[in-house]
PLY file of the C-alpha trace (Angstrom):
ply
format ascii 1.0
element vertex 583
property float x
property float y
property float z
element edge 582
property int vertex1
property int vertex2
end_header
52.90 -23.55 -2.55
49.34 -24.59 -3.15
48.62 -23.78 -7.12
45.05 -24.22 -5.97
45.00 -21.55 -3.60
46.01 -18.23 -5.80
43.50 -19.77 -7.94
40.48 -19.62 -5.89
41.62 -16.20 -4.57
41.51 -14.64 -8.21
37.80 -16.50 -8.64
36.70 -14.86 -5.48
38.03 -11.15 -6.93
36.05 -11.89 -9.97
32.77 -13.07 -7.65
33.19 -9.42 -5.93
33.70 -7.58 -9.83
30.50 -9.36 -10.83
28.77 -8.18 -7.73
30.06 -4.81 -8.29
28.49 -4.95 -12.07
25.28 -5.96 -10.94
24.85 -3.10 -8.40
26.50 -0.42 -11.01
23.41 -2.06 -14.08
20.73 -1.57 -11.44
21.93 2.13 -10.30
22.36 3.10 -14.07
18.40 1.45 -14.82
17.17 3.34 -11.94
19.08 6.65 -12.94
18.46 6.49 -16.57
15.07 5.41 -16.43
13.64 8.89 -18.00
16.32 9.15 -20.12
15.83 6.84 -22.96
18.95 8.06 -25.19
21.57 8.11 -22.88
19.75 4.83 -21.22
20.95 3.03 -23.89
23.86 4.54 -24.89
24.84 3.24 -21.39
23.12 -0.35 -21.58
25.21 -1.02 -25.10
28.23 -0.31 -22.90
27.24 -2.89 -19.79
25.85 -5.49 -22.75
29.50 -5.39 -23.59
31.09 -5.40 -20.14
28.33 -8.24 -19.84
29.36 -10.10 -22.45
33.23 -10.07 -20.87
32.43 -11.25 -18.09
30.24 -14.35 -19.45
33.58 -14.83 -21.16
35.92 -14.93 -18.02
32.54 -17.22 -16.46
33.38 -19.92 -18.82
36.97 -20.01 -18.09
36.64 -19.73 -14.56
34.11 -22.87 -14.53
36.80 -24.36 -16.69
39.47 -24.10 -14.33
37.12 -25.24 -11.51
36.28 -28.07 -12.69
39.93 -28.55 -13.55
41.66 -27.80 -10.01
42.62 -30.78 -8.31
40.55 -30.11 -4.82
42.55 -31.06 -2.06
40.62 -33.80 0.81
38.79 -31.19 3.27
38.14 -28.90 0.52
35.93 -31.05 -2.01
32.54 -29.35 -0.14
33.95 -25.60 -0.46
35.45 -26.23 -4.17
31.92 -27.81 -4.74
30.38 -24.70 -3.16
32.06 -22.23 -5.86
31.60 -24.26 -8.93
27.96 -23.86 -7.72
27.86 -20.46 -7.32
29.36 -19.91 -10.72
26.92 -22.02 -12.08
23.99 -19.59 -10.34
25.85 -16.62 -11.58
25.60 -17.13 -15.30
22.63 -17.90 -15.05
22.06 -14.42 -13.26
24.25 -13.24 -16.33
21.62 -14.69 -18.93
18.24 -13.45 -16.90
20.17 -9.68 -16.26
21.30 -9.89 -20.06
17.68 -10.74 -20.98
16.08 -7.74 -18.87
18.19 -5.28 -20.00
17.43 -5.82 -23.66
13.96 -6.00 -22.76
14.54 -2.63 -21.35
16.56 -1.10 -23.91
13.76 -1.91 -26.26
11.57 -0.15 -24.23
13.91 2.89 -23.55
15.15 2.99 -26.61
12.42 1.47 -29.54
9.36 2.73 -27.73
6.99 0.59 -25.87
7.23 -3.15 -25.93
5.20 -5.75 -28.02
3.20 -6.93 -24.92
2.48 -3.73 -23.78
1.17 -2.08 -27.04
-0.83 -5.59 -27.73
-2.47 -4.89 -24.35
-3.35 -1.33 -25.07
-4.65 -2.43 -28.15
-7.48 -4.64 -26.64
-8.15 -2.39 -23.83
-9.18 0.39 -26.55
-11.00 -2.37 -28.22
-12.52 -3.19 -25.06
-13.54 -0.09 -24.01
-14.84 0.60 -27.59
-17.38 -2.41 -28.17
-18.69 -1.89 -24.67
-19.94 1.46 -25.66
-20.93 0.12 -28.92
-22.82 -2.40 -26.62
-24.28 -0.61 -24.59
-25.47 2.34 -27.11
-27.36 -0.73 -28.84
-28.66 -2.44 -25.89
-29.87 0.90 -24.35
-31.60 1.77 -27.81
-33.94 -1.83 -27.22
-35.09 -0.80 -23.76
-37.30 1.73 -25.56
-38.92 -0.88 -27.65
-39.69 -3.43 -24.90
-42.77 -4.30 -23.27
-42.89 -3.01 -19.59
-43.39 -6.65 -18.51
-40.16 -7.92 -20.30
-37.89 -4.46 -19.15
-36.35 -5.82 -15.94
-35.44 -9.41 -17.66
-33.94 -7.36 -20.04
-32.23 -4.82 -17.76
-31.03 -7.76 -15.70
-29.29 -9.69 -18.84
-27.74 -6.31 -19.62
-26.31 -5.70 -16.30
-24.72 -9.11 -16.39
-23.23 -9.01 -19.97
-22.24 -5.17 -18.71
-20.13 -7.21 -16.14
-18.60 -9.34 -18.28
-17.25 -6.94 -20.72
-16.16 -4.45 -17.61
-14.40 -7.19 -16.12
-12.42 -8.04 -19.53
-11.61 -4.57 -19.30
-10.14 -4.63 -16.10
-8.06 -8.07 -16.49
-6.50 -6.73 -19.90
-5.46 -3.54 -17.47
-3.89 -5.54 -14.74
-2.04 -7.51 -17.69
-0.82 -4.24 -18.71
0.25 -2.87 -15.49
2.99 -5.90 -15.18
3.86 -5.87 -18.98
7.46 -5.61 -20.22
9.00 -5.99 -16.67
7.01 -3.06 -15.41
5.20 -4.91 -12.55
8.83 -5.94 -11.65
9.77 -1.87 -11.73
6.92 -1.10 -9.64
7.94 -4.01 -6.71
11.12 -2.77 -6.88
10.30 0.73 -6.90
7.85 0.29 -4.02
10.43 -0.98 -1.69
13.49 1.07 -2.03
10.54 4.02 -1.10
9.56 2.02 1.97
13.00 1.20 2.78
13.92 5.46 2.73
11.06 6.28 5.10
11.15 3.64 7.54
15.36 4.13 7.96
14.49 7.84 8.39
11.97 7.13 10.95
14.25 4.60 12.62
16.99 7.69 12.29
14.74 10.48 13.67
13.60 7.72 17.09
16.79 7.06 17.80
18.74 10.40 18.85
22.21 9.55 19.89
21.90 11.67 23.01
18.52 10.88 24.19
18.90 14.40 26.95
19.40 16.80 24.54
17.00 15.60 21.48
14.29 17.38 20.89
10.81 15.52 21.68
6.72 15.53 20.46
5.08 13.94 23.41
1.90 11.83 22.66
-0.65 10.26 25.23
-2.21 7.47 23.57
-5.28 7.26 25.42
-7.59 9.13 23.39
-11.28 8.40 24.59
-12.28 5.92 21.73
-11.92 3.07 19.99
-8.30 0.87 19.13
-8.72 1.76 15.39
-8.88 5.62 16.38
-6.13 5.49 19.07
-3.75 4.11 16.59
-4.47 6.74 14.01
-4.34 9.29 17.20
-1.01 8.51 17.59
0.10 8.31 13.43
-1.39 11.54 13.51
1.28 12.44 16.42
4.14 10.85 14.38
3.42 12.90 11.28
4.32 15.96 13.38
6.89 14.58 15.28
8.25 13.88 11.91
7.69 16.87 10.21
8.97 19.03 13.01
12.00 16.59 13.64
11.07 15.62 17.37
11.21 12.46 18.15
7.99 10.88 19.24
7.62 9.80 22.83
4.18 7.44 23.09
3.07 7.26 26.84
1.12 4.56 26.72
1.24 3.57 30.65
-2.06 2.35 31.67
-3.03 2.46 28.18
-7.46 1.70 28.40
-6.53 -2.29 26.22
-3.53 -2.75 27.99
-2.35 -1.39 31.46
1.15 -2.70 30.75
1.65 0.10 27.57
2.35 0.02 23.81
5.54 -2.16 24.41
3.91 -5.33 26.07
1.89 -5.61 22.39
4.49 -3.53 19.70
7.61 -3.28 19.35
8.93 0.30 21.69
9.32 3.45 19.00
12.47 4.37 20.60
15.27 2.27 21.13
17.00 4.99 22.58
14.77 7.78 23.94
11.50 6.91 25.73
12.11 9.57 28.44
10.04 12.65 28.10
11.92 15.00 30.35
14.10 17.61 29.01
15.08 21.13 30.22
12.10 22.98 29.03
8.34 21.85 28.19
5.41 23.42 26.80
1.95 22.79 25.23
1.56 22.91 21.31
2.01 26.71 19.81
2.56 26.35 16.42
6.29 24.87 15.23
7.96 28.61 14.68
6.39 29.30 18.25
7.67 26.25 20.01
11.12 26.27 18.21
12.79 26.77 21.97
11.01 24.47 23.44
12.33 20.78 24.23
9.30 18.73 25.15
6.58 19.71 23.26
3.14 18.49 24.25
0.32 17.66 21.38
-3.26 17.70 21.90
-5.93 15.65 19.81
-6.26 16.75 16.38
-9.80 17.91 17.35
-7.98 20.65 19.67
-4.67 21.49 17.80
-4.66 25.01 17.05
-2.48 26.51 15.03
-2.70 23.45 12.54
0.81 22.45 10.69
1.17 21.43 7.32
2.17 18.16 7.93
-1.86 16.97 8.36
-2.63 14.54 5.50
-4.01 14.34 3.12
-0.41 15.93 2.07
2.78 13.99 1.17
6.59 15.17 0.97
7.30 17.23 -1.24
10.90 15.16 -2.17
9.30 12.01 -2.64
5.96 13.60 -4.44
6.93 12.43 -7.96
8.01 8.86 -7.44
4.88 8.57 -5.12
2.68 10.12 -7.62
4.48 7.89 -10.46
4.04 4.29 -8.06
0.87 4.80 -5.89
-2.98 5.52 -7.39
-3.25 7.68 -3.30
-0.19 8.89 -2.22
-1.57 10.39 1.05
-2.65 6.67 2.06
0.97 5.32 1.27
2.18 8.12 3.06
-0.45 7.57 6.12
0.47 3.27 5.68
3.96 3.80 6.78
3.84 5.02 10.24
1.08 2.48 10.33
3.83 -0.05 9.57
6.38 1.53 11.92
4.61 1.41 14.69
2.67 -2.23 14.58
5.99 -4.28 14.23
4.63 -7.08 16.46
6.46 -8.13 19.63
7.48 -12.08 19.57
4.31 -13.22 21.07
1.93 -11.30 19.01
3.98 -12.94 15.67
3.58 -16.78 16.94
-0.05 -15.47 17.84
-0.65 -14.72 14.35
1.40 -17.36 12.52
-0.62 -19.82 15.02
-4.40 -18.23 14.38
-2.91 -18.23 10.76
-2.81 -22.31 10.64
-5.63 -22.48 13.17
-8.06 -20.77 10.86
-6.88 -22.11 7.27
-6.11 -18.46 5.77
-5.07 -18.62 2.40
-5.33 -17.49 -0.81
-7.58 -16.85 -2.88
-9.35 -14.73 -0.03
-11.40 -11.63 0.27
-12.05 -9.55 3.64
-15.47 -8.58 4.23
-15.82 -6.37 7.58
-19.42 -5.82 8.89
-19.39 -3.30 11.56
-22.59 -3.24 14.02
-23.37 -2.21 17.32
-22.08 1.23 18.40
-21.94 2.62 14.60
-25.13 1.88 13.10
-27.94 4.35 13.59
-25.10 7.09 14.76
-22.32 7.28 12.17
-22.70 4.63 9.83
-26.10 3.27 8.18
-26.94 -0.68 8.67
-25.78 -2.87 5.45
-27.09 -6.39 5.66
-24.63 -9.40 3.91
-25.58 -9.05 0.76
-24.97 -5.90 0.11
-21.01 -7.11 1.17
-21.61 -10.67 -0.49
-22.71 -8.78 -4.26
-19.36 -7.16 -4.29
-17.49 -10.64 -3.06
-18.69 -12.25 -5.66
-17.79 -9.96 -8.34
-14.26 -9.62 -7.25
-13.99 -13.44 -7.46
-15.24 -13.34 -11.04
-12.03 -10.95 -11.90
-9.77 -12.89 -10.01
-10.89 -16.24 -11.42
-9.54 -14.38 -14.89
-6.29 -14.24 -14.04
-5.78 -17.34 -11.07
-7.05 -20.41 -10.13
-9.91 -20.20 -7.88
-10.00 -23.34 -6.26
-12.68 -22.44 -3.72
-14.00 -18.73 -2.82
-12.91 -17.95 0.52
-14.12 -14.72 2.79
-12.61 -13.78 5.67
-15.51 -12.56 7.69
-14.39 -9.92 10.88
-17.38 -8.26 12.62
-18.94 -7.83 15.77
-21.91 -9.32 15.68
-21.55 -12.92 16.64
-24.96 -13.84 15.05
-23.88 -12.64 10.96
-21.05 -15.97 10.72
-23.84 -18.57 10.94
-26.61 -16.28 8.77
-23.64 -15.59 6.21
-22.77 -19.42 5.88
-26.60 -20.61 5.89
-27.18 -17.81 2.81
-24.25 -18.92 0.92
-22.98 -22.14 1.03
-20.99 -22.08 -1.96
-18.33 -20.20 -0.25
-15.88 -21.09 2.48
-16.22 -18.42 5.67
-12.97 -18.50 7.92
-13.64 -16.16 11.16
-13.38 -16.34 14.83
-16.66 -15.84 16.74
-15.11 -15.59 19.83
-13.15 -12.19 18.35
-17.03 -11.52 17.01
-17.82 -11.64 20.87
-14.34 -10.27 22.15
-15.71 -6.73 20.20
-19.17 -6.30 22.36
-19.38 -2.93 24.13
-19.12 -4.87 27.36
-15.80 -6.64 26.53
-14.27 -4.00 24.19
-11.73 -2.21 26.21
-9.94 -5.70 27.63
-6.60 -7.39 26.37
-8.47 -10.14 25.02
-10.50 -7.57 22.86
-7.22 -5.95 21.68
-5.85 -9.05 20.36
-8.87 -9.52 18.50
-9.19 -6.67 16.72
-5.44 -6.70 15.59
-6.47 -10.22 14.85
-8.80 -9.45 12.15
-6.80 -6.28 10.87
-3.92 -8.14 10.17
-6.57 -11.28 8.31
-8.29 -7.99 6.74
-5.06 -6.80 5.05
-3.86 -9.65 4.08
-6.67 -10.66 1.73
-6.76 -10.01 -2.17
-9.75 -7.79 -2.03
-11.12 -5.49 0.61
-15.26 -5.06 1.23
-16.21 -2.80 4.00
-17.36 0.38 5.14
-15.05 3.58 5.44
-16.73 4.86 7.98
-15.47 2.32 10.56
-11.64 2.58 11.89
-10.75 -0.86 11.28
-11.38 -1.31 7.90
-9.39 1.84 7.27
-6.53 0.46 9.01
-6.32 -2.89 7.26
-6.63 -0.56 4.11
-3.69 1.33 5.20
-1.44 -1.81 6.26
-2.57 -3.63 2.68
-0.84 -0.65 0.85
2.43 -1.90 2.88
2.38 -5.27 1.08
1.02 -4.44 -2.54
2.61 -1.71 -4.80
-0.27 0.01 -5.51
-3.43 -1.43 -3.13
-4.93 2.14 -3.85
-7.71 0.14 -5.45
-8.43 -3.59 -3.47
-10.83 -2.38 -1.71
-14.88 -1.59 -1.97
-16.88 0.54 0.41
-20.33 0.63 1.19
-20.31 3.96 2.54
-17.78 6.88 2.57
-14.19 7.37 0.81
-11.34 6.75 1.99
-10.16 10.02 4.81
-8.17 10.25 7.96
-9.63 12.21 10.52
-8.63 15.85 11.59
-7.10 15.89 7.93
-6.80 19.01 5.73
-9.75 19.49 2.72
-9.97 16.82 0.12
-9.68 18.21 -3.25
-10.00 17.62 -6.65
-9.35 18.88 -10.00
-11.55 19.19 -12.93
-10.17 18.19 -15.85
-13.64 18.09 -17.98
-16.23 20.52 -18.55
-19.60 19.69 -17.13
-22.65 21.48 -18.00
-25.57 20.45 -14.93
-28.78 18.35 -16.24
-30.56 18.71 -13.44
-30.79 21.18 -10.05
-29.04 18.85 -8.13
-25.81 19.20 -10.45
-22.77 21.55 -10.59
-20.80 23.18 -13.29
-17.17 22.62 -14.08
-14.74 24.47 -16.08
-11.02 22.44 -16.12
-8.86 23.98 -14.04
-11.87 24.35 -11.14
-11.18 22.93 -7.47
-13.75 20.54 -6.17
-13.52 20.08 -2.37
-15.21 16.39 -2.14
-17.76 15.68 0.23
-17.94 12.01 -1.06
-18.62 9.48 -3.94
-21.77 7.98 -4.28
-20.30 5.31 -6.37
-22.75 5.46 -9.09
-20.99 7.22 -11.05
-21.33 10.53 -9.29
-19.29 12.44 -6.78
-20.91 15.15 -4.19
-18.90 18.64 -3.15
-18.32 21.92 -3.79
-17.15 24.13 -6.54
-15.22 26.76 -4.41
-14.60 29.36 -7.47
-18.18 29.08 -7.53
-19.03 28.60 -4.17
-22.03 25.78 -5.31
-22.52 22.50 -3.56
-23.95 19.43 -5.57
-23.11 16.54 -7.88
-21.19 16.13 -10.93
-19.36 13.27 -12.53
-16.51 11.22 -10.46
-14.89 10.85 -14.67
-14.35 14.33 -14.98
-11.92 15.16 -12.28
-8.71 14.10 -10.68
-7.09 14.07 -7.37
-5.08 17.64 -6.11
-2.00 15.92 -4.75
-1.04 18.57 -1.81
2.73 18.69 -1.06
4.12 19.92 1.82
8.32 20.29 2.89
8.86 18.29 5.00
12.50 17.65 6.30
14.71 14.80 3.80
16.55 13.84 6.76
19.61 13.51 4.17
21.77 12.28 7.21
19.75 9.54 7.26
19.41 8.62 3.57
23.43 8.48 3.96
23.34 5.75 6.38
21.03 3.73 4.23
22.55 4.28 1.23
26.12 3.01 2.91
24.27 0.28 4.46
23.29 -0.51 0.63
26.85 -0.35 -0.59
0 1
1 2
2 3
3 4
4 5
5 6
6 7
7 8
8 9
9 10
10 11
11 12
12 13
13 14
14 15
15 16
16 17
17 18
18 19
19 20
20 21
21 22
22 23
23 24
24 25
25 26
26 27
27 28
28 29
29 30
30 31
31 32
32 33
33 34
34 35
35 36
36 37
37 38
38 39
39 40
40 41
41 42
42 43
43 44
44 45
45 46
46 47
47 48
48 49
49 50
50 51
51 52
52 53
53 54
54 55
55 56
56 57
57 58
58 59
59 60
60 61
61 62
62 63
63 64
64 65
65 66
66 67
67 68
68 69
69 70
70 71
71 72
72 73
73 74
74 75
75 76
76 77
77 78
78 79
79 80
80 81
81 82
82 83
83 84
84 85
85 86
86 87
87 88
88 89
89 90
90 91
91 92
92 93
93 94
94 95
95 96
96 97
97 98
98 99
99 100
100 101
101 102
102 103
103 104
104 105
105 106
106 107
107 108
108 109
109 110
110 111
111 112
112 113
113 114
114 115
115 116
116 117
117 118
118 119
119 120
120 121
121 122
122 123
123 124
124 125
125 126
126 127
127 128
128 129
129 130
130 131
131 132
132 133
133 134
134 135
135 136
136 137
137 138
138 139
139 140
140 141
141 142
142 143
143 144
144 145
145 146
146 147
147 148
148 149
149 150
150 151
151 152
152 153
153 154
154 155
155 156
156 157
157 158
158 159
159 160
160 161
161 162
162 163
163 164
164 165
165 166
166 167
167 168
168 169
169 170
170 171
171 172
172 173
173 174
174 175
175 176
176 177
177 178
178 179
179 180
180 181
181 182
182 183
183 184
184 185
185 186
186 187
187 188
188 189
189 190
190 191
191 192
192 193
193 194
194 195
195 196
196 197
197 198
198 199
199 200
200 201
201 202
202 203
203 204
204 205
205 206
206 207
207 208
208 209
209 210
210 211
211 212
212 213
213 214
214 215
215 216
216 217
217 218
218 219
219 220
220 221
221 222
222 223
223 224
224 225
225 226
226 227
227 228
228 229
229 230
230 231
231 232
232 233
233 234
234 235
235 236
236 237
237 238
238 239
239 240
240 241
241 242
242 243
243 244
244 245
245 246
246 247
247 248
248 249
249 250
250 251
251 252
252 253
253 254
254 255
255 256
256 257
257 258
258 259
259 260
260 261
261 262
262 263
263 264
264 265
265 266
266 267
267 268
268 269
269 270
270 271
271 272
272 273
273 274
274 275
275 276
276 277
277 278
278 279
279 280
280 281
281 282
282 283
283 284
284 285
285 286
286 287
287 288
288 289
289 290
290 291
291 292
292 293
293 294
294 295
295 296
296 297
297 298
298 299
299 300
300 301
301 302
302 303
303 304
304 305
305 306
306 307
307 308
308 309
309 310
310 311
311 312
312 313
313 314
314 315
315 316
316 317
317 318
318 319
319 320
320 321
321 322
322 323
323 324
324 325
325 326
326 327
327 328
328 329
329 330
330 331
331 332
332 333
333 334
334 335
335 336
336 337
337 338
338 339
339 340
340 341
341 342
342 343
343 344
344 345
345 346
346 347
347 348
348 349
349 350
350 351
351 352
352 353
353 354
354 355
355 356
356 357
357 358
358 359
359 360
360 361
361 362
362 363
363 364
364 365
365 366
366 367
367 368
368 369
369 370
370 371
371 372
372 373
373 374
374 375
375 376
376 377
377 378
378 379
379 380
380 381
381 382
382 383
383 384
384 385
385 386
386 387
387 388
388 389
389 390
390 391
391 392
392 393
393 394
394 395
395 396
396 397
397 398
398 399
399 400
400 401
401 402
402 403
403 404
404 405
405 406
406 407
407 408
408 409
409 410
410 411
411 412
412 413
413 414
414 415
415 416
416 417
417 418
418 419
419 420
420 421
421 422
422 423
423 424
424 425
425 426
426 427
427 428
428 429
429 430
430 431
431 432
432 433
433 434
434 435
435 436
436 437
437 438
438 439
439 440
440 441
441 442
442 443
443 444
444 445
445 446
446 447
447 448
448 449
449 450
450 451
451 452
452 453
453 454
454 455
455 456
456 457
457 458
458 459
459 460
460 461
461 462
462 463
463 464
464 465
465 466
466 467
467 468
468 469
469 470
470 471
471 472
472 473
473 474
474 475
475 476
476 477
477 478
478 479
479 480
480 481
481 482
482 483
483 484
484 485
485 486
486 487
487 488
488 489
489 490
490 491
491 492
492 493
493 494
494 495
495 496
496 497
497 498
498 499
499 500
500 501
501 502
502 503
503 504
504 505
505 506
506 507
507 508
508 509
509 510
510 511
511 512
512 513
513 514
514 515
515 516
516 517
517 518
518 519
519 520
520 521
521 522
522 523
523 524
524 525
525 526
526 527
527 528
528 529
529 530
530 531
531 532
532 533
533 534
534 535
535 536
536 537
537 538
538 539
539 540
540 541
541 542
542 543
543 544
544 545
545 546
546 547
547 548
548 549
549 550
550 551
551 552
552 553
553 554
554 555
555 556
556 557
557 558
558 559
559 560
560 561
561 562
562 563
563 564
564 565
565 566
566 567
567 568
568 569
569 570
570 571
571 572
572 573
573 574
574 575
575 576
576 577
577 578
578 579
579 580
580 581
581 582
């Protein structure tokens, strides 16, 4: 008998009790999280178990290094003396996160995160101070000297907001929070895309119950794609799975699947033994093969319209996420542009072709068809201001070796006038994507794999400078949510807020009393519901008091979002998979 053998068979039961700690400390810091007493009642108890365990790592490492290793076996006894090696070292990094978190649980806040609070309400009190003072001298200057004056102001304004701002991102990832929020972030991903996954992929693809969806709206890719998210929501919310016919689809005769990956593995066949046209979800209960119109024609509307989220998953969304509704919106957007193989190399190649990395922001100028008719024209340096002011809060907490914009747009003309009026920045684009977007050439493969082009370059950047108002931008704002956290705010538009379209009213909640200055002005009372008609970004919002029935302004400070939450279905057959998958 082989005394080596037992041996490395008792070290491998150990390896799977270690593994089996690890999971048990991260469900117990998950669980626990809002309950600080018990939360470290428990943590004393794994510090201990911990503390065993580094115990039994020492022998074992011992005995390792002690076992004569047969010839054959010198790489695989090599192999586990390594991966003890790794593992206490995972013991000392765990060990050192949870008492960082039991001092948080359990002594209040930590020192990092209290020193940061600290000098943002110093920061935010010397730049009123400031600006009280600086305000007060305006008065007493000559009318020739005012605008040298207001301009110094508005630059040492920018400073001090910017100091602000980097103290607050410092904050955010203080005391292992940032590391909470990543974490956080993708186990929520992970639950909706497996119940997605779950809900297109009936077992019996004959007797499921199906939401059919034409794709070919009359417009634009940008609106197509939210077309059919908008066609997934109620798929999903009325458990049907979603059959796209895409078949002569107006960018690609060839359908969805020659550019995405299929949304059904299973079920792509829209027959089924009955079929009717969208009547409401208690109407069309009977029904197999449901039918769904535009959003511009669906009558009556469901719940399941954003701007609301699900109602389960409302207070960890609330808790992660500055928008909820555009997480929620960002991950049928993810779902449903999983590339096929060529579009990946297409992108990894492009990716090397045109030198993307980082720092970078994404400045989109939309032209042509939208100026004059839904969107006003905004030349480059209205774009280029904002650029440059994101760099200057990036440069405080990276190294900005050169400013980089990735400029997408469809005017072929704006890459050369951007480059000639700043040459101090480096421009990566593709004209011939610029050209690709023409009204003549829009509705052609070629134009389809430009715009997905620049929507993937667009989300991929640190900072987002666009205009609402377009599809595209709205898009890559959506997908950037899927890679960030919280993207709520990377982004900075020249024109309207963020909105889907055919979605429910946009509210808000006062949380301030406001008395009006002026006729143009509203009144608020906390407690009142402001349907928003838009932000004028200057420090003023536009909508309507509807206890009061009064349109007008009023200040963007003195309300909050009204989170709508609707039940949808927790597909807890689903979750079981997952979590068994995770076990």
């Amino acid at each position: 008998m082989r005394p080596w053998a037992g041996s490395w068979r008792w070290i491998t039961l150990v390896l799977l009790a270690w593994g089996t700690l690890l999971f048990y400390i991260g469900g117990h810091l998950v669980r626990d999280s809002e309950h600080p007493e018990r939360s470290s009642r428990e943590l004393s108890k794994i510090l201990a178990k911990l503390e065993r365990l580094k115990q039994q790592n020492e022998d074992l490492r011992r005995m390792a290094e002690s076992l004569r290793i047969p010839e054959g076996q010198a790489e695989a006894g090599s192999l586990a003396a390594g991966r003890l090696r790794s593992l206490e070292d995972q013991l000392t990094r765990a060990k050192q996160k949870i008492h960082s978190f039991q001092k948080l649980t359990g002594d209040g806040p930590g020192p990092i995160q209290e020193e940061l609070r600290r000098r943002v309400e110093n920061g935010v009190k010397e730049f009123w101070y400031f600006v009280r003072s600086e305000v007060k001298k305006l008065t007493n200057v000559e009318p020739s000297e005012r605008q040298k004056l207001a301009d110094t102001l508005l630059q040492d304004l920018g400073h001090q907001e910017r100091s602000i701002m980097t103290d607050l991102y410092y904050l955010s990832q203080a005391d292992g929070v940032g590391e909470w929020r990543m974490k956080e972030a993708k186990d929520l991903s992970d639950l909706v895309q497996n119940r997605i996954t779950y809900l297109q992929n009936p077992p019996d693809c004959s007797k499921a119950r199906k939401l059919v969806c034409n794709i070919n709206k009359g417009c634009g890719y940008g609106c197509q794609l939210h077309h059919v998210v908008y066609c997934f929501m109620i798929a999903y919310g009325t458990q049907r799975t979603l059959i796209l016919e895409s078949h002569n689809w107006r960018y690609a005769p060839g359908g969805w699947e020659t550019v995405f990956l299929p949304v059904s593995n299973t079920c792509t066949d829209r027959s089924g033994a009955t079929t009717g046209h969208w009547s409401g979800e208690a109407h069309d209960k009977d029904v197999q093969v449901v039918e769904l119109p535009i959003v511009d024609s669906l009558h009556p509307r469901p719940p399941y319209l954003p701007l609301a989220i699900p109602e389960d998953l409302s207070p960890r969304l609330q808790r992660l996420h500055g928008d909820p509704s555009v997480w929620w919106v960002s991950q049928f957007v993810k779902y449903l542009v999983r590339a096929q193989a060529w579009l990946e190399k297409e992108i990894q190649q492009t990716t090397a072709k045109l030198g993307f990395k980082h720092p970078i922001i994404g400045v989109h100028v939309r032209r042509t068809d939208k100026v004059g008719t839904e969107a006003a024209f905004h030349p480059i340096e209205e774009y280029m201001l904002h650029v440059e002011e994101q760099f200057q809060n990036l440069a405080r907490r990276m190294h900005v070796d050169k400013k980089r914009v990735y400029l997408a747009t469809d005017d072929p003309s704006l890459l050369q006038e951007a480059k000639t009026k700043y040459p101090d920045y480096e421009f990566i684009s593709d004209n011939s994507i610029s050209w690709s977007a023409g009204l003549h050439n829009r509705y052609t493969e070629n134009s389809l794999r430009g715009v997905i082009l620049d929507i993937h370059f667009l989300s991929q950047t640190d900072f987002l400078v666009c205009t609402f108002s377009s599809q595209v931008c709205r898009v890559a704002y959506e997908i950037m949510q899927t890679l960030h956290p919280d993207a709520s705010s990377f982004f900075y538009s020249l024109d309207d807020i963020y909105y889907f379209g055919g979605q429910n009213a946009h509210n808000q909640i006062a949380i301030y009393p406001h008395q009006p200055r002026n006729s143009e002005d509203i009144p608020l009372e906390p407690g009142d519901v402001i349907g928003v008609a838009g932000n004028h970004w200057d420090g003023y919002s536009k909508g309507i008091n509807r206890k009061l029935g009064r349109t007008g302004l009023y200040p963007s400070y003195k309300v909050k979002e009204k989170i709508e939450t609707v039940k949808y279905p927790t597909y807890p057959e689903a979750d079981k998979l997952l979590n068994s998958q995770k076990k």
